[in-house]
C-alpha positions in Angstrom: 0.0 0.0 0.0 1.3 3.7 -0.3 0.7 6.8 0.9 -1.8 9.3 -1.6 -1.2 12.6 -1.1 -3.5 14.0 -4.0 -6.3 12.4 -1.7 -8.2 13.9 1.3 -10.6 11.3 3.0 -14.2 12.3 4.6 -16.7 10.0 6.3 -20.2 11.2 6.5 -21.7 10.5 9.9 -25.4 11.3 8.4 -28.5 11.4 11.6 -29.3 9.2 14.2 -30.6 6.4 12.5 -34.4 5.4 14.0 -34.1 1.6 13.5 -30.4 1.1 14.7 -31.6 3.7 17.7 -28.1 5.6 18.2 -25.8 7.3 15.7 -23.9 4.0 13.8 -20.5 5.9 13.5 -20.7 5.7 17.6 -21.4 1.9 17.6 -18.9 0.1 19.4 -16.4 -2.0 17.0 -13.9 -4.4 18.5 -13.5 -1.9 21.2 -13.7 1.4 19.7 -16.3 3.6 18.0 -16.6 2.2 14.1 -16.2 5.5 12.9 -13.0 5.7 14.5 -11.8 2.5 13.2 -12.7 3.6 9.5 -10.4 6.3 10.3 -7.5 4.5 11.8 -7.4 2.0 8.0 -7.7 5.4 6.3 -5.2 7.3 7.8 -1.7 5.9 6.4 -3.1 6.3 3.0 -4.4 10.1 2.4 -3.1 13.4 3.1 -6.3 13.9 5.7 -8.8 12.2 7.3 -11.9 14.6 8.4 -15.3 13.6 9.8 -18.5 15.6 8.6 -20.8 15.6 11.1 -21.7 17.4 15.1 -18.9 18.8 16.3 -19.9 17.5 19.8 -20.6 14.4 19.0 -16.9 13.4 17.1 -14.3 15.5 18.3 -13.8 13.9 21.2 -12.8 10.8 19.9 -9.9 13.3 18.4 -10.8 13.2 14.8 -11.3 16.6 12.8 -14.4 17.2 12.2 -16.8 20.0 10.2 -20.3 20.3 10.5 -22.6 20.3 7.6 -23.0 23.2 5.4 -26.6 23.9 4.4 -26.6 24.6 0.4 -30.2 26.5 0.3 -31.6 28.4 -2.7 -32.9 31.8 -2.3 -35.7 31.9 0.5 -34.9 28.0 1.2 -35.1 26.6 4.7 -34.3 23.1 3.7 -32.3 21.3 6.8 -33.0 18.0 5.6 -30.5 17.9 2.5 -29.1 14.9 3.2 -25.7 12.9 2.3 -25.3 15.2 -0.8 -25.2 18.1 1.2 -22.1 16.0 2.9 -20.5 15.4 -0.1 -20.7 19.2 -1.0 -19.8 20.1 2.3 -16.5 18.1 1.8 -15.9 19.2 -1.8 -16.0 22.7 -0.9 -13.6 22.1 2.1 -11.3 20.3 0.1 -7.4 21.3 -0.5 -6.7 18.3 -2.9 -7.6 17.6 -6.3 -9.2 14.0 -5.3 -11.1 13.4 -2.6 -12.5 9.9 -0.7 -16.2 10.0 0.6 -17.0 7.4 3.3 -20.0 6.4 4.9 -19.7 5.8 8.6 -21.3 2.4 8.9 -19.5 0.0 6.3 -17.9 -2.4 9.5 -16.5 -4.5 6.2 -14.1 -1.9 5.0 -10.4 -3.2 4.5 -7.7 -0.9 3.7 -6.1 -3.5 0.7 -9.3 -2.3 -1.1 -9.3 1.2 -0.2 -6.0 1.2 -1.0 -7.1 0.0 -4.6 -9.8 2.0 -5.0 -7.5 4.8 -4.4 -4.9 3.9 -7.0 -7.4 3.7 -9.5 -8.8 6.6 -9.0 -5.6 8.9 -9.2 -4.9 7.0 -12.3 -8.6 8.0 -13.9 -9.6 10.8 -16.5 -13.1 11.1 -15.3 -14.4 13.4 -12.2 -15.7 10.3 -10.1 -14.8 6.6 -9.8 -18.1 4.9 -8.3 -18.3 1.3 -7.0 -21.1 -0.5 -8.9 -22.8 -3.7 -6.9 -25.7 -5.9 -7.4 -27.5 -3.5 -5.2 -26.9 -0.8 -7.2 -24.5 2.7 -7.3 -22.4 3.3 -4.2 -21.3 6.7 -3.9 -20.6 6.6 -0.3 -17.6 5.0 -1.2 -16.2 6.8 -3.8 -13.7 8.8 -5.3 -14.8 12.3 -6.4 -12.7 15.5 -8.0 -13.1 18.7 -6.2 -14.1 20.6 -9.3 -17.5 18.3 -8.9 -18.5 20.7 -5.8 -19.9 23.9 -8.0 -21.9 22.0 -9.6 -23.4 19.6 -6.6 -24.1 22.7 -4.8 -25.9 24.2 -7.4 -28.1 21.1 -7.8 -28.4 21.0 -4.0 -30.2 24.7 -4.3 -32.5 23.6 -7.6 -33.7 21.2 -4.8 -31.8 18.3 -5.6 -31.5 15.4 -3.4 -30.7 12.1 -4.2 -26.8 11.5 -5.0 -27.7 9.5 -7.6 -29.5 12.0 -9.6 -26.7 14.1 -9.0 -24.3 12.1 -10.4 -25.4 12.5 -13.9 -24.1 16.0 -13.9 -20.7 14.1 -14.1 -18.1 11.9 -16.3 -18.0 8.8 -14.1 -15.8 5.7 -13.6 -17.7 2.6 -12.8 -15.9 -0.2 -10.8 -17.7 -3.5 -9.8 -17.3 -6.3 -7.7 -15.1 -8.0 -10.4 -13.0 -5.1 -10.9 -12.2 -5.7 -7.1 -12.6 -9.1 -6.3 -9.0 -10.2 -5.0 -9.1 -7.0 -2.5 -12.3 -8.4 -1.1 -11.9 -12.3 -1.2 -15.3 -12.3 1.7 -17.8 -10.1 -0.9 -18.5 -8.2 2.3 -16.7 -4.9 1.9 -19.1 -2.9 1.0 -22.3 -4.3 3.2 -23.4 -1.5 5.2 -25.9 -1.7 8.9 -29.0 -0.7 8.8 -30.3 -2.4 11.6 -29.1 -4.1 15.0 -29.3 -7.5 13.0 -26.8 -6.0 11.1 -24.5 -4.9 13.0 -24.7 -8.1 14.9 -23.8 -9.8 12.5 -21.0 -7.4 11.7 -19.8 -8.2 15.3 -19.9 -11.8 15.2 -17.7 -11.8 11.5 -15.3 -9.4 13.9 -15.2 -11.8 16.4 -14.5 -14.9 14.1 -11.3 -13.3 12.3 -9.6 -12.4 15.8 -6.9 -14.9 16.6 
């Protein structure tokens, strides 16, 4: 693995999710808050690793952290913007050219395959590389340029606010679970918690791999 200093790293923390019942970033994983462990594998290989969320909620696990912008039009009040608003938030906070969005509850996340991920976006002519799964576009764990941010805040303020409806503003690099399959021999890297089964589940996979 090596060190990408073209690439600043930011996981979205998003709300409180209802059915998990506590923010999932919080969520305690192999000792330590997930989030904090998604920081720790991302860490050795970008420039910075920031968390876009509450202040009060993440700085005291030490991490640097920025609260979500609002991107309103004229006369909007929207505070519900969602994970684009996160992704602008980042884009617009950026200082390098490439930039790795996260979401704050994928427990699977290995740092081989962020590592690739990585590589092959620094190595791409389009303005995103995008994982592709059977369950569809995943661009909480993707690679985007930081000349995408005009342009996402400007859709945020037409009212915009799915992320994938905003991602046909740009040139795009799909990746898919062949593309990345020796980096991810399990198929799990990408599976995400939604629910306490979940993150059971995520819990007992943790507990099988330690020696």
């Amino acid at each position: 693995m090596q060190r990408y200093d073209q690439v600043s790293a930011f996981i979205l923390t998003g709300g409180v999710s209802s059915r998990m019942g506590k923010p999932k970033g919080l969520l305690d994983f192999g000792g330590q808050p997930l989030i904090l462990r998604i920081a720790r594998l991302i860490e050795p290989l970008a420039s910075t690793v920031t968390v876009i969320g509450p202040l009060e909620a993440y700085e005291a696990l030490g991490l640097a952290v920025i609260q979500d912008e609002q991107f309103n039009g004229p006369g909007g009040n929207d505070k519900a913007q969602g994970p684009l608003a996160g992704i602008a938030t980042a884009l617009t906070a950026t200082r390098t050219d490439w930039n790795l969005i996260l979401a704050c509850d994928l427990p699977y996340i290995r740092s081989e395959w962020l590592d690739w991920l990585l590589a092959r976006a620094v190595a791409s002519t389009r303005q995103i590389v995008m994982p592709r799964t059977a369950g569809g576009l995943e661009p909480l764990a993707a690679v985007y340029r930081r000349e995408c941010a005009e342009a996402i805040v400007a859709a945020l303020r037409r009212g915009v606010r799915k992320v994938t409806d905003a991602m046909e503003l740009f040139r795009v690099e799909f990746v898919t679970e062949r593309d990345w399959g020796p980096v991810d021999p399990e198929g799990r890297v990408l599976r995400n918690m939604n629910a306490p089964e979940d993150y059971e589940e995520a819990r007992r996979w943790l507990e099988a791999r330690r020696p």
